[in-house]
N, C-alpha and C positions, 0 to 999 in steps of 0.2 A: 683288427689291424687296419692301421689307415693308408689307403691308397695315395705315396706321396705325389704321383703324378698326378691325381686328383685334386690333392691339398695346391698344387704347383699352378693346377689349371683354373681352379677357384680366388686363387688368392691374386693372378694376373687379370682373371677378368673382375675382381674386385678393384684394382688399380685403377684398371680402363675404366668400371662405369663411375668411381669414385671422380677419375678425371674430366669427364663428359658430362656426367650430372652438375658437377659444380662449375665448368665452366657454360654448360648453357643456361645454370642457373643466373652464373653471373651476367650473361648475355640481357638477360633477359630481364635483369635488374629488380628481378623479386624479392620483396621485403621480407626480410626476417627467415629467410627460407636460402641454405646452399646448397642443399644434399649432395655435399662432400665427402660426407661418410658412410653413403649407405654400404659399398661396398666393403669398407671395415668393421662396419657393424653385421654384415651379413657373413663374410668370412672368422668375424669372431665368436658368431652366434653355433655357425657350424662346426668350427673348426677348432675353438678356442683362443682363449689370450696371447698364445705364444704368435699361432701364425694371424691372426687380427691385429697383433702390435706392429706385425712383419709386413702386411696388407699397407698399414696405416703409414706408418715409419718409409716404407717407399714409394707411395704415392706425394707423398712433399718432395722428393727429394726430385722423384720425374718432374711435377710439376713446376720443382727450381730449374731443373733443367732445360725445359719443353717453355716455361711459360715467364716466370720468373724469380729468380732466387730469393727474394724475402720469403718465398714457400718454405725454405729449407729448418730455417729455425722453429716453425709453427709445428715440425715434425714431431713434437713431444704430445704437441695437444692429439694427434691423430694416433699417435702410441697410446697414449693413457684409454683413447676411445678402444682400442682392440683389447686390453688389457680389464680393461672393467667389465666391457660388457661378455668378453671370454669368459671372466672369472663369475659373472651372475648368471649365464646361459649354462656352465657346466653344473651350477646349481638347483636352478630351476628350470622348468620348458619356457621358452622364449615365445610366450603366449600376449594375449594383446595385455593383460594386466601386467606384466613383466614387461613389458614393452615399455608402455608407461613410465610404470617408475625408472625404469633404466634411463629411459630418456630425460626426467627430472634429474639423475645424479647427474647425466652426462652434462645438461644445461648449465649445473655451476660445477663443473668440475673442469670442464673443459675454458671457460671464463676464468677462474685460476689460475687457469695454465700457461694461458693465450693471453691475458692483459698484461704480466708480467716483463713477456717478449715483445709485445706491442709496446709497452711505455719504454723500457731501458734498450730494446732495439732501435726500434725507427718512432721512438716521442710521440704513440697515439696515434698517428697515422699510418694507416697499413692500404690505402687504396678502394675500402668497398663504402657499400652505404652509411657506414656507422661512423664512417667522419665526420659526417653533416651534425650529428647528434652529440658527439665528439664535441668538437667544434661549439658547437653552441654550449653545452654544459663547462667548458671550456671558459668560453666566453663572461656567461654566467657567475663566476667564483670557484666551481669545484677544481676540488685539485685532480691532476694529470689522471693519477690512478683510477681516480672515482669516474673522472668522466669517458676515459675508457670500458672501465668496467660494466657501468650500468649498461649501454649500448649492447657490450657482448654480452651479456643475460638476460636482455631481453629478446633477443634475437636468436640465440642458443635453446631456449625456454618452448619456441614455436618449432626449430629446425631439427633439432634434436626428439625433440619426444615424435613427429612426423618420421623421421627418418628410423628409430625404433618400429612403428608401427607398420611401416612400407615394410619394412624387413620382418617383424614376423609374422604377415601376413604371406609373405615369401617361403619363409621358411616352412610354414604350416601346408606346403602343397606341392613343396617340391618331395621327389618321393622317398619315402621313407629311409630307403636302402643306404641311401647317400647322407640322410644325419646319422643312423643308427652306427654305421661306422665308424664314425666320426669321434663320438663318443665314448 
C-alpha cells in the first residue's frame, strides 16, 4: 500500500528540484543540458505515470507562475515525460540500460510535443539557447517546424538520456523500503 503522504512529499520535492535544477541550469547557460525533469523522471520512476504526469504537469504551471507563463502550455511536454517513463519503470527496473533507452524515447518524444507549442504558440521562439540555432536554420531556408525541431532534438538527445541516468543512479540507492512500496 502506498504511503500517500509520502507519494505527496516526493512528488513536491520533485517540483522544487525540477524548478531549481532547471532554472540554475538556465543560469548558467549550459548547452544542451536543462535538467527540468529530473524530478518528474524521478517521481515517475518511483511512483509511476500517474503521480509523474502530476509531478510534471505542476511544475509548469509553478513555473508559469513563479517565473513565467509561456511555462504553462509546455506542461504537456513534462506530462508525457511522467507518463512514459511511469509506464517503462512499472515494467522494467529503472537500471542504467533502461535509463538509456528511456532517455532516447524521451529525446524525440518530448521534441514532438514541445515543437508544436513552440511554432503555433510563440513562432519558434521560446527564450533559451536554441533560438540562435533557431534562427539561423531559419535564416538558412528551412521551414518554421524544421528549424525548431532540429534544435529541440539535439539538445533533448544529451538532456534527456543524462537526466534518465542521474535518476536511476538515484533511484538504485535510495532504500529499498520506499520503491518496494511503491510498486
Amino acid at each position: 500500500m502506498i504511503n500517500k503522504n509520502r507519494v505527496l512529499i516526493f512528488s513536491a520535492l520533485g517540483i522544487a528540484i525540477n524548478i531549481v535544477l532547471g532554472t540554475v541550469s538556465g543560469m548558467l547557460n549550459i548547452p544542451l543540458l536543462f535538467l527540468d525533469t529530473i524530478g518528474t523522471i524521478f517521481v515517475a520512476a518511483v511512483y509511476g505515470p500517474f503521480y509523474g504526469a502530476l509531478t510534471g504537469g505542476l511544475t509548469n504551471v509553478a513555473l508559469g507562475i513563479i517565473q513565467n507563463p509561456k511555462n504553462i502550455p509546455f506542461a504537456l511536454v513534462n506530462i508525457a515525460v511522467g507518463i512514459v517513463v511511469g509506464l517503462i519503470a512499472r515494467r522494467w527496473k529503472f537500471d542504467l540500460k533502461t535509463a538509456i533507452i528511456t532517455g532516447v524515447i524521451l529525446a524525440v518524444v518530448c521534441p514532438l510535443i514541445g515543437t508544436p507549442i513552440s511554432v503555433y504558440v510563440y513562432g519558434g521562439i521560446t527564450g533559451d539557447f536554441n533560438d540562435v540555432f533557431f534562427t539561423w536554420l531559419v535564416q538558412t531556408g528551412q521551414k518554421v517546424f524544421t528549424a525548431a525541431f532540429i534544435p529541440r532534438i539535439t539538445s533533448n538527445i544529451v538532456d534527456k538520456i543524462a537526466s534518465c541516468i542521474i535518476v536511476s543512479i538515484l533511484v538504485n540507492r535510495i532504500p529499498k523500503q520506499y520503491i518496494e512500496e511503491a510498486r
